[in-house]
C-alpha positions as CSV (number, residue, x, y, z in Angstrom):
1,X,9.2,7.7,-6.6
2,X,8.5,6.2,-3.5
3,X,11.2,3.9,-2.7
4,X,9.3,2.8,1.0
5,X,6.3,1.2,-0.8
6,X,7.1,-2.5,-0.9
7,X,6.3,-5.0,-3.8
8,X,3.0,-6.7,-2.5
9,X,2.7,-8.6,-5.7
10,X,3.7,-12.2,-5.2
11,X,3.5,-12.4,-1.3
12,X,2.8,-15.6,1.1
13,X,0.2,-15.7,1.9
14,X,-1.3,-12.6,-0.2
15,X,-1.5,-8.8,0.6
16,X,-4.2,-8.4,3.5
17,X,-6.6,-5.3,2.9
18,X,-4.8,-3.7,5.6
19,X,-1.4,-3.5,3.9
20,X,-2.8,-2.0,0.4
21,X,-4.9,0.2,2.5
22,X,-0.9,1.0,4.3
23,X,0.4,1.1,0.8
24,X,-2.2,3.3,-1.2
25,X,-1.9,5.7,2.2
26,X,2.1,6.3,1.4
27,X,1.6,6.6,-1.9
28,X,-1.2,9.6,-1.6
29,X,1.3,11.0,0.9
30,X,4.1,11.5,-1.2
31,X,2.2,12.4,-4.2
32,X,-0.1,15.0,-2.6
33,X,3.5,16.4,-0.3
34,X,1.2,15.5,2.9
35,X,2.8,15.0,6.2
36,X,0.0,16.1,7.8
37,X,-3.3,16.2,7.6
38,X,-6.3,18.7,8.7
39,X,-9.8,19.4,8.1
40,X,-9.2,20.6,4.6
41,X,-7.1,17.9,3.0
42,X,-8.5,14.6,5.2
43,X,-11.2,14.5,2.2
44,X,-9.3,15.0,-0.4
45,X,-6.7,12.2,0.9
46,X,-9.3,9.2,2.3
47,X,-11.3,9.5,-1.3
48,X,-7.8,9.0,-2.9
49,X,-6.7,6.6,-0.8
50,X,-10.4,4.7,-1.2
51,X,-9.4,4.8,-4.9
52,X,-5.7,3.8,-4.8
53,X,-6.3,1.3,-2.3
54,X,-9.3,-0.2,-5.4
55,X,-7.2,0.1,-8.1
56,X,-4.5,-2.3,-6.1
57,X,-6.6,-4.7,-5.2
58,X,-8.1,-5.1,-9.2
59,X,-4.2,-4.8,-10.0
60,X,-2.6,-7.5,-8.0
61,X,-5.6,-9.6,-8.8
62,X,-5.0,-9.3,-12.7
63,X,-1.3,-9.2,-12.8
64,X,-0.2,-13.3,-13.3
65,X,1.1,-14.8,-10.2
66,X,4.9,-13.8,-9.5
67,X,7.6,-16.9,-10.0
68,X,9.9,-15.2,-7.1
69,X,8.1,-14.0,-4.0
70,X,9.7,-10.5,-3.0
71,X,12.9,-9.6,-1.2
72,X,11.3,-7.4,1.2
73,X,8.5,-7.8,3.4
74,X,5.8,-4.9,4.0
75,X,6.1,-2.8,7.6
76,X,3.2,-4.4,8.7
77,X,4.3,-7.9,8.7
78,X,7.8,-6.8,9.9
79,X,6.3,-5.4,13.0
80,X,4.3,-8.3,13.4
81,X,7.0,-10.7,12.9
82,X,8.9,-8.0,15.8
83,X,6.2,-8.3,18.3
């Protein structure tokens, strides 16, 4: 469903807070059809987030470690690789 979410699973060194916090973010976006956000939905979205962001962490934690790293790096470390 949301192709731009990159595999964080596997990665060297491992997925910094920041970039599940980046990845639950996208994911609430697409799911909830938010582009914007406003005094009605910000609630709504940061709880799920909070809660998407949690259940990654306990995820990528559980899941046995990867034997291939991924193809694909997440935005964050592309645009500090760019910098």
């Amino acid at each position: 469903m949301c192709r731009s979410i990159t595999v964080l699973r596997g990665l060297e060194p491992p997925a910094t807070e920041q970039e599940i916090y980046a990845a639950a973010q996208q994911y609430v976006r697409k799911v909830g059809g938010l582009s914007g956000l406003s005094s009605t939905t910000k609630p709504a979205f940061d709880k799920a987030v909070a809660a998407i962001a949690a259940a990654t962490t306990t995820l990528l934690a559980e899941l046995p470690e990867r034997r291939v790293p991924p193809s694909t790096e997440p935005p964050l470390r592309r645009l500090a690789a760019a910098d």
